[in-house]
C-alpha positions as CSV (number, residue, x, y, z in Angstrom):
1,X,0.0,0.0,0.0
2,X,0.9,3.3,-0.8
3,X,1.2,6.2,2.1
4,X,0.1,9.5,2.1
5,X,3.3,11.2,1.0
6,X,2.8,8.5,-2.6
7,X,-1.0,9.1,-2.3
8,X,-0.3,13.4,-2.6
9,X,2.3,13.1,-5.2
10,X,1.4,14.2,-8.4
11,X,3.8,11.4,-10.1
12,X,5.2,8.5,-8.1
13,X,7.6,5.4,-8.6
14,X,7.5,2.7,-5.7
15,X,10.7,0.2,-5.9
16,X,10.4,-0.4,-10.0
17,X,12.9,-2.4,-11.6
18,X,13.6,-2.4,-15.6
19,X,16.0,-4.9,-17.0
20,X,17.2,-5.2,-20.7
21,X,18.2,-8.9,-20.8
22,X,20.8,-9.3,-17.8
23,X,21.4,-5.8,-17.4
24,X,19.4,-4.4,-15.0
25,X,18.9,-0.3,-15.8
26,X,16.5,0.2,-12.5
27,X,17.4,-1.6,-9.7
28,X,14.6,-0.3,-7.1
29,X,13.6,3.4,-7.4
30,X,11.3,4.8,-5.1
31,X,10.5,8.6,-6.2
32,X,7.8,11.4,-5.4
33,X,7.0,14.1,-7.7
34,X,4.6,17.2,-6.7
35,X,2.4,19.6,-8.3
36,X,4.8,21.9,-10.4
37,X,8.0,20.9,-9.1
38,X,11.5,20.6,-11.0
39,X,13.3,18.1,-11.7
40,X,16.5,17.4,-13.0
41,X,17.6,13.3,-12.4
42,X,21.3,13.5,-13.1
43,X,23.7,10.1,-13.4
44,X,26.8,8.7,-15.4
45,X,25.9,6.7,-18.6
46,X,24.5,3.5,-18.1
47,X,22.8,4.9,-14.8
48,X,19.5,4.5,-15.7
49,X,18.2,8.2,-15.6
50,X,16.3,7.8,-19.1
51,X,15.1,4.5,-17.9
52,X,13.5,6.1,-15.2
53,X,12.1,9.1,-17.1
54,X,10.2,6.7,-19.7
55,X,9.1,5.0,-17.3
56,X,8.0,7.9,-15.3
57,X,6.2,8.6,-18.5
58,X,4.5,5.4,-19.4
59,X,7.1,4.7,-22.3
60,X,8.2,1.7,-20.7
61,X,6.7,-0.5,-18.2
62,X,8.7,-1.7,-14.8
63,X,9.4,-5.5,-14.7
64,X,8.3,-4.3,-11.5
65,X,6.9,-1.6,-9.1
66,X,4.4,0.9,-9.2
67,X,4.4,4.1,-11.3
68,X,1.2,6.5,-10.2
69,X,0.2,9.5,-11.5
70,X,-2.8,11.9,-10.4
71,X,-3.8,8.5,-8.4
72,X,-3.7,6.0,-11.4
73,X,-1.3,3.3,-11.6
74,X,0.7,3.3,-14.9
75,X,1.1,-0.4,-15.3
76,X,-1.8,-1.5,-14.9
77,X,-3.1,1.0,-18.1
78,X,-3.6,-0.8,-22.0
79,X,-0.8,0.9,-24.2
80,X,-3.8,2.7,-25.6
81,X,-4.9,4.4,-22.5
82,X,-0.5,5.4,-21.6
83,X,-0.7,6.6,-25.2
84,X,-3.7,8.9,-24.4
85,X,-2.5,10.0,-21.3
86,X,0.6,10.7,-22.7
87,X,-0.5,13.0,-25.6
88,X,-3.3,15.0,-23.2
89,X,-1.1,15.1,-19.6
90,X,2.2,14.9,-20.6
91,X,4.5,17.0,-23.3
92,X,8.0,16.5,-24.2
93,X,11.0,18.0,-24.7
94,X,13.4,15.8,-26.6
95,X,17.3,16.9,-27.2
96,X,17.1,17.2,-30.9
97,X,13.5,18.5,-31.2
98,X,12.3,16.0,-32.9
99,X,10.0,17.6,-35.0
100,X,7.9,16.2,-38.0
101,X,10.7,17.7,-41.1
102,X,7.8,17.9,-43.5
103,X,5.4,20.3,-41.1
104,X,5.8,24.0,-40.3
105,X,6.1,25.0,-36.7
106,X,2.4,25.8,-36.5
107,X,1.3,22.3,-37.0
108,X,4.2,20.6,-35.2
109,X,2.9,22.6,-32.4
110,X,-0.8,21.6,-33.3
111,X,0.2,17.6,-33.4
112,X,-0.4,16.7,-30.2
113,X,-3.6,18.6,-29.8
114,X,-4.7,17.4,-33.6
115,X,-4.1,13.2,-32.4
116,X,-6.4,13.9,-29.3
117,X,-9.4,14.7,-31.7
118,X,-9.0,18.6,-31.6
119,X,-10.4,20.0,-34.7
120,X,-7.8,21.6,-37.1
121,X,-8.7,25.0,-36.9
122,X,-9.2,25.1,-33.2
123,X,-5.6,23.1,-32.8
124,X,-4.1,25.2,-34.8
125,X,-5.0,28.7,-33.5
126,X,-3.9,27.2,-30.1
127,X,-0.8,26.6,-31.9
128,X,-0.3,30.2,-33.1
129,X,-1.2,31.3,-29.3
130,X,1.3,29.5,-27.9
131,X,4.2,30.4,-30.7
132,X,3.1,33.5,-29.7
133,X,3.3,33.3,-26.0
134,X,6.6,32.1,-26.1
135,X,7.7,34.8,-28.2
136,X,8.3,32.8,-31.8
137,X,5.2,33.7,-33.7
138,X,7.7,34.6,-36.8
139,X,8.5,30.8,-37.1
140,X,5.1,29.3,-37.3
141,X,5.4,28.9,-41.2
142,X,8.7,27.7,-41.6
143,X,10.1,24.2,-41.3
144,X,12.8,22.6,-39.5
145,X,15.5,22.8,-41.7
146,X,14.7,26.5,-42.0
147,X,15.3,26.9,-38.1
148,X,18.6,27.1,-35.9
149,X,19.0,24.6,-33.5
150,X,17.9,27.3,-31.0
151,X,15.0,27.7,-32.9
152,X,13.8,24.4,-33.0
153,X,14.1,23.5,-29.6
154,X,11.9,26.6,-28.7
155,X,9.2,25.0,-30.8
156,X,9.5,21.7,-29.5
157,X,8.8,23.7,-26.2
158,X,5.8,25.2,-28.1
159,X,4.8,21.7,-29.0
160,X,5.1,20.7,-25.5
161,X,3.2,22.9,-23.8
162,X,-0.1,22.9,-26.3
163,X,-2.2,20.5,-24.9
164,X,-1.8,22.2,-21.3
165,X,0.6,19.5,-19.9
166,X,0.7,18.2,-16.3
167,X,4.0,17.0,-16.5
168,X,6.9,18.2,-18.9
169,X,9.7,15.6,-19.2
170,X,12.9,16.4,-21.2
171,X,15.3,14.5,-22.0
172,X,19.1,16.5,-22.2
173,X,16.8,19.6,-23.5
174,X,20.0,22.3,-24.4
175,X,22.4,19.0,-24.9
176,X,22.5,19.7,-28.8
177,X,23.2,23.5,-28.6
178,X,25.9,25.7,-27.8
179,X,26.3,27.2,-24.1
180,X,24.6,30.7,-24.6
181,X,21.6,29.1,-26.5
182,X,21.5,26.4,-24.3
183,X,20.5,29.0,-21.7
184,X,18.2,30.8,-23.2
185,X,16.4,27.5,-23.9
186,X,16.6,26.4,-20.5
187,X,15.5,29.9,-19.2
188,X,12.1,29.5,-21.7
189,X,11.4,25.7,-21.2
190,X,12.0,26.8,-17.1
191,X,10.1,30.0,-17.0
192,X,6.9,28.4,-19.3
193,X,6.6,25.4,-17.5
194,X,6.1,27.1,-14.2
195,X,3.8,29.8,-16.0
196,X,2.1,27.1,-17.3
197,X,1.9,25.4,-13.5
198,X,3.3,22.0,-14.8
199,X,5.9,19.9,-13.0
200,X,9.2,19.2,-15.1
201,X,11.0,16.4,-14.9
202,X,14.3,16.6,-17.1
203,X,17.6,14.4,-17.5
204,X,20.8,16.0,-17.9
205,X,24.4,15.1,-17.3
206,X,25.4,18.7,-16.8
207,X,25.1,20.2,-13.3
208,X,24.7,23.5,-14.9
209,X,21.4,22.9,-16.8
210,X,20.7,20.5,-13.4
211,X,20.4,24.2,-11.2
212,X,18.0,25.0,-13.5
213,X,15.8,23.1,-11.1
214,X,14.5,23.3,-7.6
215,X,15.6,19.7,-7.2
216,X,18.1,17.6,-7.9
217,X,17.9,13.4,-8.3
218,X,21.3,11.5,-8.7
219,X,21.0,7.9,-10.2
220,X,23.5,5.1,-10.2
221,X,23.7,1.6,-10.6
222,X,19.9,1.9,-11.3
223,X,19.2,3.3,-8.0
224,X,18.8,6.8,-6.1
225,X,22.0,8.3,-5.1
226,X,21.2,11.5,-3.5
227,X,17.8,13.3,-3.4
228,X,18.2,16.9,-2.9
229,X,17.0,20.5,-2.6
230,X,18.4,23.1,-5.2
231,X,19.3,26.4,-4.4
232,X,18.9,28.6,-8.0
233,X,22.2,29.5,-8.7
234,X,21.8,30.1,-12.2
235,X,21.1,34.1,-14.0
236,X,17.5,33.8,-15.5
């Protein structure tokens, strides 16, 4: 049974375990999220931090364990249902964008919102408000390879957000950019996320993006390290 400290979390793991063949990625993570928290988990390759964040998001499914969120136990959810849940409570951040080559901004952003059954024009006007928002409403009619990396990742952070997220996760969000534009992304996909009230959950192996967030989460060997409070260190 789950206490009252899992029972309040927004997003919660209780002793999961993943294992590829014989290596074992989670070895026993117990983990409370709230309510529009950071998170940065942080770990050496091979740790198991991505492990933990697609499982966190319903991407994978523990050998093992529990994973709750809002009250609803992950692995006991149809991949149909995870797939829902993740397109209408959960956006993502990946660290090359991934966005659709073939699509301009505006209906990259729109995706999400256009797979949950949102009519075109009403997807895409929530598409254009959110380019807006986030101060890129020049770059809703051009594609990918007409964007900097900078660029892209800011739409990606557009995409997101659209469908009025819970839960953010990012996986090494500035990794693919230089330092300077790997701040001002953090200092966006930071700023909107707590605008927007949603918790973020990102992996990173760089301390610096890690201060980004209120709280830091060390993995190794597949297991929590350190748990810790962040002081903000870094110039937003």
């Amino acid at each position: 049974m789950f206490d009252d400290t899992y029972s309040a979390a927004l997003l919660a793991t209780h002793d999961i375990t993943k294992s590829f063949g014989t290596v074992k990625a989670l070895a026993g993570v117990s983990l409370t999220i709230a309510s529009g928290e950071s998170v940065a988990i942080m770990g050496p390759s091979g740790s198991g931090k991505s492990t933990l964040l697609h499982c966190l998001s319903g991407v994978l499914i523990p050998n093992d364990g529990r994973v709750l969120f809002a009250g609803e136990d992950l692995t006991e959810m149809s991949d149909a249902q995870r797939s829902h849940l993740r397109l209408s409570q959960f956006g993502f951040v990946f660290q090359d964008g991934q966005l659709i080559p073939e699509l301009p901004a505006r209906e990259n952003v729109a995706l999400p919102l256009l797979l949950t059954g949102t009519r075109r024009r009403t997807a895409l006007a929530k598409a254009d408000e959110v380019l807006a928002k986030i101060g890129i409403p020049d770059l809703a009619d051009r594609r990918p390879s007409d964007m900097s990396g900078g660029q892209a990742q800011r739409v990606a952070i557009a995409r997101a957000l659209a469908a009025n997220p819970r839960v953010v996760f990012a996986d090494e969000p500035s990794g693919a950019l230089d330092q300077a534009t790997g701040h001002e992304v953090m200092q966006l996909l930071t700023a909107t996320a707590a605008q927007a009230g949603a918790s973020l959950v990102m992996v990173t192996h760089d301390p610096a993006v890690a201060r980004w967030c209120s709280r830091l989460v060390e993995i190794r060997d597949g297991l929590v390290h350190a748990d810790r409070r962040l002081d903000v260190e870094v110039t937003r």
